[in-house]
N, C-alpha and C positions, 0 to 999 in steps of 0.2 A: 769631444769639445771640452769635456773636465778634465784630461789626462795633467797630472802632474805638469809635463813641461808646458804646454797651452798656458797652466794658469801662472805658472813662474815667470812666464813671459810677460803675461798680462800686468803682474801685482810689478815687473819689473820698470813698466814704461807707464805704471799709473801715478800719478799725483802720491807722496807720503802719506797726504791723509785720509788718499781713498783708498791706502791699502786693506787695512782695517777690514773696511765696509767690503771690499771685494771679497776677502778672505771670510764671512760671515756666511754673504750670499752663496758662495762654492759650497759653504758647509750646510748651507737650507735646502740646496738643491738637491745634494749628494744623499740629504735624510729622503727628502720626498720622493729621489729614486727608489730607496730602497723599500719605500714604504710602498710605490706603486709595483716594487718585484715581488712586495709579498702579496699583495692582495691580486695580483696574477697570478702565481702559485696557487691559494686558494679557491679563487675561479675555476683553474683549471681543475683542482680537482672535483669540484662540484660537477664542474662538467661531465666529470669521467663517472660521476657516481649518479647523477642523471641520467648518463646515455645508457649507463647499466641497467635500471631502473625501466629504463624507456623499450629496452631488448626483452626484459623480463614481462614487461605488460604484453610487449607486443607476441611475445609468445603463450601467453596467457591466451589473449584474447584468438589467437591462430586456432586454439586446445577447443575453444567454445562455440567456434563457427557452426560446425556441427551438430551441437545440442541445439542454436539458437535457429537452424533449418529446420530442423524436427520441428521444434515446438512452433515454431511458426505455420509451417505445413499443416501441425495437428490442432492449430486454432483455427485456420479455414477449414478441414471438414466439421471441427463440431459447430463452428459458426453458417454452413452447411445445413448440418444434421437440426437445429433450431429452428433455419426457416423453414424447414422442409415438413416440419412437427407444427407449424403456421404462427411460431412466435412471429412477431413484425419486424422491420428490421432495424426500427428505433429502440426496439426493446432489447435486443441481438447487441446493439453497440452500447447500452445503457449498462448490459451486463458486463461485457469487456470491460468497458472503462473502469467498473464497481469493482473489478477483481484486481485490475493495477494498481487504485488506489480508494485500500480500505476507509483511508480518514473519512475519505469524501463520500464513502459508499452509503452512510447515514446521516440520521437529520437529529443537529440537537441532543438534549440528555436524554430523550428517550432510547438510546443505545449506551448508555452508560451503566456497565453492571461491573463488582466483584464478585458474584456467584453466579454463573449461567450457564448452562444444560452444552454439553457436549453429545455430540452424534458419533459412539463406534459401531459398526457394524448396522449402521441405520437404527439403532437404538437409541433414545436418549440416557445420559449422565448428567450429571450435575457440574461437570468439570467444563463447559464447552469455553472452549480459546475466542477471541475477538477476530482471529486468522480464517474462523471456519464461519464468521458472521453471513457471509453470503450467500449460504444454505439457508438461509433463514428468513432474512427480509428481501425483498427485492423492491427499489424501485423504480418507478417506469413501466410498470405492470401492470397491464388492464385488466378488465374483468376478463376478458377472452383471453388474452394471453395467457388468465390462469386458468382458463377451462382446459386449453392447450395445455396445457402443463402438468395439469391434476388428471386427464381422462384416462381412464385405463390402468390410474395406479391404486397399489394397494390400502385398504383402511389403515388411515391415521397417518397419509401421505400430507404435508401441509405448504403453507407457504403463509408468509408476512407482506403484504403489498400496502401502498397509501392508498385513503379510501380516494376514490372519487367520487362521492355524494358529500362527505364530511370533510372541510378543509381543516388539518391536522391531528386529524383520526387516522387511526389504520384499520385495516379490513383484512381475518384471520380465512381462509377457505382450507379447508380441509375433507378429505374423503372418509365418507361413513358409511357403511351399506351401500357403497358400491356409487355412491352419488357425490357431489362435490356440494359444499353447503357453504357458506358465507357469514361469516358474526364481525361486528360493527366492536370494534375494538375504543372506545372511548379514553379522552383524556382530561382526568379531572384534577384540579390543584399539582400538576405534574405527578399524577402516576396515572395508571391506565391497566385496565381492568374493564370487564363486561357491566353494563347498566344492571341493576338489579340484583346484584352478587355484593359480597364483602372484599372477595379476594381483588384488590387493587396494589400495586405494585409501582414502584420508584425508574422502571427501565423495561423495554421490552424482552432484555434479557432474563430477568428474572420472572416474568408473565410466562415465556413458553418453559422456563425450568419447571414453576409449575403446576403448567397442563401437561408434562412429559409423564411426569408420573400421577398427573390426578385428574379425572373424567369431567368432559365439558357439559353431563350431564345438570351439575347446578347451573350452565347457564341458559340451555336448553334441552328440554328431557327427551328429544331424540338424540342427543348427541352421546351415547355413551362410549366413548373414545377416548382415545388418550392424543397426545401430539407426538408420535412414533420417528416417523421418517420426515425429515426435510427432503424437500420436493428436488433440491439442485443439484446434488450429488448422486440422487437417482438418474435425474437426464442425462448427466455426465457418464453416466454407464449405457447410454444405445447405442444401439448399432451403429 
């Protein structure tokens, strides 16, 4: 439509003084062709470094199918292995969900530490990660649930659960002499600490660092223990 002789033809049989104005228009046109060839060029090559991209993921994701069978597989038998140990199976799905998403896995500042006990070897450290939080408190955790959980394990095996007697208390159960015992974990002016003790604390984190290394004998004098083993990373090793 723009060829040379088309428009020679046109500016030939147009009016003197709309040559001018025809001759403008060819040259506004002529820009915005070129302006439309290049921003197709560039399209296309986004296209082509998109479709790459899209090859790359998709074989990415091909690579992982495999790991994401396993591990789906080996979360139904330990979700399995739970109820079958008589956790319930609101508490089964409380725990899944708490391990997808740690934000949500706690309530409030009381999980807010920069220095908190790490568990190697089922030992406590002082180093422990926010990653390994879910050793530690559970909630959704009934009182039987933690009988469940605690029977048959070794002293100084524990667990963090909300109380249900105290709304925004938590309730500490731990194995002493072979038995599972229960302390009323209080919170006062935001820290929390045992009734009748000094050692009060800014986070739950820093409360079990420590009883890791220091005995619950000051807050009851059967309790001469320490807080050894987190209770979840034990379960996670049965059969």
């Amino acid at each position: 439509l723009f060829c040379d002789f088309e428009f020679f033809r046109f500016q030939e049989e147009a009016p003197v003084h709309e040559r001018q104005r025809l001759k403008d228009n060819r040259e506004l046109l002529l820009c915005r062709i070129d302006t439309l060839k290049c921003h197709k060029k560039k399209l296309n090559e986004e296209i082509r470094k998109t479709s790459g991209r899209l090859r790359h993921l998709e074989c990415e994701l091909n690579s992982i199918k495999p790991d994401f069978l396993y591990l789906y597989r080996r979360r139904e038998r330990l979700t399995k292995m739970l109820q079958n140990k008589g956790l319930s199976s609101m508490t089964v799905q409380n725990l899944l969900q708490n391990f997808f998403n740690a934000d949500d896995y706690f309530k409030g500042s009381a999980l807010v530490s920069n220095g908190s006990p790490n568990f190697a070897d089922g030992a406590a450290t002082h180093t422990f990660s926010p990653t390994d939080s879910s050793s530690l408190i559970i909630t959704g955790c009934s009182k039987q649930d933690c009988v469940n959980l605690l029977t048959g394990k070794s002293d100084g095996t524990f667990l963090v659960r909300s109380s249900e007697s105290r709304s925004g208390f938590y309730a500490l159960s731990v194995v002493c002499g072979g038995k599972i015992h229960n302390c009323l974990i209080e919170c006062k002016d935001d820290k929390y600490g045992f009734a009748g003790t000094d050692a009060w604390f800014p986070s739950l984190y820093e409360f079990v660092s420590y009883y890791s290394s220091h005995s619950l004998k000051d807050h009851n004098s059967d309790l001469d223990i320490q807080l050894l083993y987190p209770v979840m990373p034990l379960a996670s090793k049965l059969p």
